[in-house]
C-alpha positions as CSV (number, residue, x, y, z in Angstrom):
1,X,-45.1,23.7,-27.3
2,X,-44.3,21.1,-25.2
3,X,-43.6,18.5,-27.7
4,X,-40.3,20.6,-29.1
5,X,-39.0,20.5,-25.4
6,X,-35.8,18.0,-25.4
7,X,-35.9,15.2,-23.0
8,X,-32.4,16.4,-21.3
9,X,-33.9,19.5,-20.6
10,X,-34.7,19.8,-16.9
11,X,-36.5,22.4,-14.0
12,X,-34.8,24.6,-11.8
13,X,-35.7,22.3,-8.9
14,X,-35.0,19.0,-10.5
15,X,-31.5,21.2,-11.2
16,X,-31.3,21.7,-7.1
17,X,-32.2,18.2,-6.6
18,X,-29.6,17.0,-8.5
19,X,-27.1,19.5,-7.1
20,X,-28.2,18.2,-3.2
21,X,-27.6,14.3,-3.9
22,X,-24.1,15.5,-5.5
23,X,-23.8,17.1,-2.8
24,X,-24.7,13.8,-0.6
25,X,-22.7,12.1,-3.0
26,X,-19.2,13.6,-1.3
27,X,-20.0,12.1,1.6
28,X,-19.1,8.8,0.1
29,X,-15.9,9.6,-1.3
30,X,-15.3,10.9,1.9
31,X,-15.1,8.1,3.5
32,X,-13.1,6.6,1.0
33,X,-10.6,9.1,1.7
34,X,-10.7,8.4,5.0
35,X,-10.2,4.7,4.5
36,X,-6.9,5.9,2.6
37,X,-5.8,7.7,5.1
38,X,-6.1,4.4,7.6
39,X,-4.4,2.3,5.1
40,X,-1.4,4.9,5.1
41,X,-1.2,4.4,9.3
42,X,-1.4,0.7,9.1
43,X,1.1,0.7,6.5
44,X,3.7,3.1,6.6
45,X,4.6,4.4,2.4
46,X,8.2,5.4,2.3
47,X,7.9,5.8,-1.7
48,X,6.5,8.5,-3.5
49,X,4.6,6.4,-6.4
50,X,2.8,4.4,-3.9
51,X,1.3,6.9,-2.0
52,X,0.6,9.2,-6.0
53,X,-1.0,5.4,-7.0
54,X,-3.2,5.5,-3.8
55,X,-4.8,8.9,-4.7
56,X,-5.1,8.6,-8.6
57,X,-6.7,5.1,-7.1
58,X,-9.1,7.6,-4.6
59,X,-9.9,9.9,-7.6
60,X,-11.2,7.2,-10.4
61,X,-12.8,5.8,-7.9
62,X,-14.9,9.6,-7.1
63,X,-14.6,9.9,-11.5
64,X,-16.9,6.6,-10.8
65,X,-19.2,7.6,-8.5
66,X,-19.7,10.6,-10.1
67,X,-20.3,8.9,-13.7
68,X,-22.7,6.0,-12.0
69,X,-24.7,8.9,-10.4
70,X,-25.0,11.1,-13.9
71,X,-26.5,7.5,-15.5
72,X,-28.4,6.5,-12.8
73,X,-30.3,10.3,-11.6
74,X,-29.6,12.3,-14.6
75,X,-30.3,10.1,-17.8
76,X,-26.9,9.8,-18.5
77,X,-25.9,13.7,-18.9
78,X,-23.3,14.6,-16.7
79,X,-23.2,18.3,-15.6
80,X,-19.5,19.9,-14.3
81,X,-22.3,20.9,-11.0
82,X,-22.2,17.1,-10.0
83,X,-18.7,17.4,-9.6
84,X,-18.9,20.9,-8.1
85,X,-21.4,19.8,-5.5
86,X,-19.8,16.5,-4.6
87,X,-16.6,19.0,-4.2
88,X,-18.4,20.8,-2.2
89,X,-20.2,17.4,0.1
90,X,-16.8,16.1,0.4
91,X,-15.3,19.5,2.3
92,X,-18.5,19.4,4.3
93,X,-18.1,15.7,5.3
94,X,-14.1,16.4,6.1
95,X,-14.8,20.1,8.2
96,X,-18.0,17.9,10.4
97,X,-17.8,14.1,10.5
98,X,-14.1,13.3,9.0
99,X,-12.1,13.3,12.1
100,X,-14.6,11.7,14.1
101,X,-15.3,8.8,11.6
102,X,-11.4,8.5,11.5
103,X,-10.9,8.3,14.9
104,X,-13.8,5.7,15.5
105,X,-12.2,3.6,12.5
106,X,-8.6,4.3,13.7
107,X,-9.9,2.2,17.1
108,X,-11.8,-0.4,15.6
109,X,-9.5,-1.6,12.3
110,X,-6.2,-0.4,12.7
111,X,-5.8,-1.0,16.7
112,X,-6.2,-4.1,16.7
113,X,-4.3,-4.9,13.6
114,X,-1.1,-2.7,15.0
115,X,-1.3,-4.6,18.7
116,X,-1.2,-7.7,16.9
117,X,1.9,-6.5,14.7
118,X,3.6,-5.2,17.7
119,X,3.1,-8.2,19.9
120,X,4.4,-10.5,17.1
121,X,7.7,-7.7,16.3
122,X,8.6,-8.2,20.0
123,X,8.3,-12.1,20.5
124,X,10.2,-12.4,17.5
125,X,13.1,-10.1,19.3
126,X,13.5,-12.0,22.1
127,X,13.3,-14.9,20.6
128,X,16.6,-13.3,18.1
129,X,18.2,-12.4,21.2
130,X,17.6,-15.7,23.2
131,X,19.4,-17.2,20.2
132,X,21.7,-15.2,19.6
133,X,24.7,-17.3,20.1
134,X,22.9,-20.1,17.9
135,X,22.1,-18.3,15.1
136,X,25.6,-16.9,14.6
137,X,27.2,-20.3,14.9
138,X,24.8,-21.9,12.3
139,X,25.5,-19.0,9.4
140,X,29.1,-19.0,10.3
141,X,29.4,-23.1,9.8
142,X,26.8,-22.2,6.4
143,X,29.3,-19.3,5.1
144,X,32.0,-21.8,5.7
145,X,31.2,-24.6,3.2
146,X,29.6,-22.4,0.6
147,X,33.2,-20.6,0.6
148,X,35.5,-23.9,1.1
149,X,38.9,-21.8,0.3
150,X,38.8,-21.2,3.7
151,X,38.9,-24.8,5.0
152,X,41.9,-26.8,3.6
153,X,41.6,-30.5,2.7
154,X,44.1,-32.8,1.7
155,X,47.1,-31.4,3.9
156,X,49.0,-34.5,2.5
157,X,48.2,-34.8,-0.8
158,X,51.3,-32.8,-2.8
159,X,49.9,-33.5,-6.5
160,X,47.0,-30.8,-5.7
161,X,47.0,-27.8,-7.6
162,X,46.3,-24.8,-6.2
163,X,43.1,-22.8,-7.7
164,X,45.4,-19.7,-9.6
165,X,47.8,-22.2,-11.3
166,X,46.5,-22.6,-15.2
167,X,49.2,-24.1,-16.7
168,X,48.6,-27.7,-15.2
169,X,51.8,-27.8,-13.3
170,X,51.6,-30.3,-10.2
171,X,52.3,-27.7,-7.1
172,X,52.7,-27.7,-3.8
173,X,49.8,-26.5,-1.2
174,X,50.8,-23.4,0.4
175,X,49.8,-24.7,3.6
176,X,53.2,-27.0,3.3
């Protein structure tokens, strides 16, 4: 009898063993979610389709972890409990350990990397506002030879055209 029995075919407690590492298996994508969410407070996202990319990002990344878990545990066969109980390890994981594990990775990553933004956003303020006066100067002197309509040359010259005239008339400037 036990030769008809199909290799797929599996006991109730190899079943619950399979169902508890799913389970354990949330806890992983549970800190993948969390890494999201760190990434989102490092960087604020003021576009919709970045932060839809991010989570269809978060979930083939679970679709992976569940499919790599179904060929490594269960020869290959994946069962809709996997996804059930890593559903389920996930919610557990975010109700016990997700705030904590956020907080403690808020602290040590995103801190440091904010302090360091913040110090650089303010030196270069003051450094805009010591040089203030410079800064104008130099894009007003740059604005005024990329437009050179506004600076007139050859006051004396009566023979130059001005820029409207298509007929190739000799006029006079209009400064004269």
């Amino acid at each position: 009898m036990n030769g008809n029995i199909p290799d797929t075919f599996w006991t109730i407690q190899e079943e619950l063993s399979l169902f508890g590492g799913a389970c354990l298996l949330g806890i992983p994508a549970g800190i993948l979610f969390d890494l999201n969410r760190l990434f989102r407070r490092m960087i604020p996202h003021h576009h919709r389709l970045t932060v839809a990319i991010e989570d269809i990002l978060w979930m083939l990344s679970v679709a992976i972890l569940l499919l790599c878990y179904a060929s490594g545990f269960a020869k290959g066969v994946f069962r809709v409990y996997y996804a059930v109980g890593c559903l389920l390890g996930f919610i557990l994981y975010e109700c016990t350990l997700g705030q904590p594990t956020v907080t403690l990775l808020y602290k040590v990553l995103v801190a440091p990397f904010t302090g360091f933004v913040r110090i650089c956003t303010k030196g270069w303020l003051r450094f805009v506002q010591n040089n203030k006066k410079y800064l104008h100067k130099k894009v007003f002197t740059q604005n005024c030879l990329q437009h050179q309509d506004k600076k007139v040359y050859n006051k004396g010259d009566k023979r130059i055209k001005k820029r409207g005239d298509s007929d190739g008339k000799k006029t006079k400037t209009s400064g004269q």
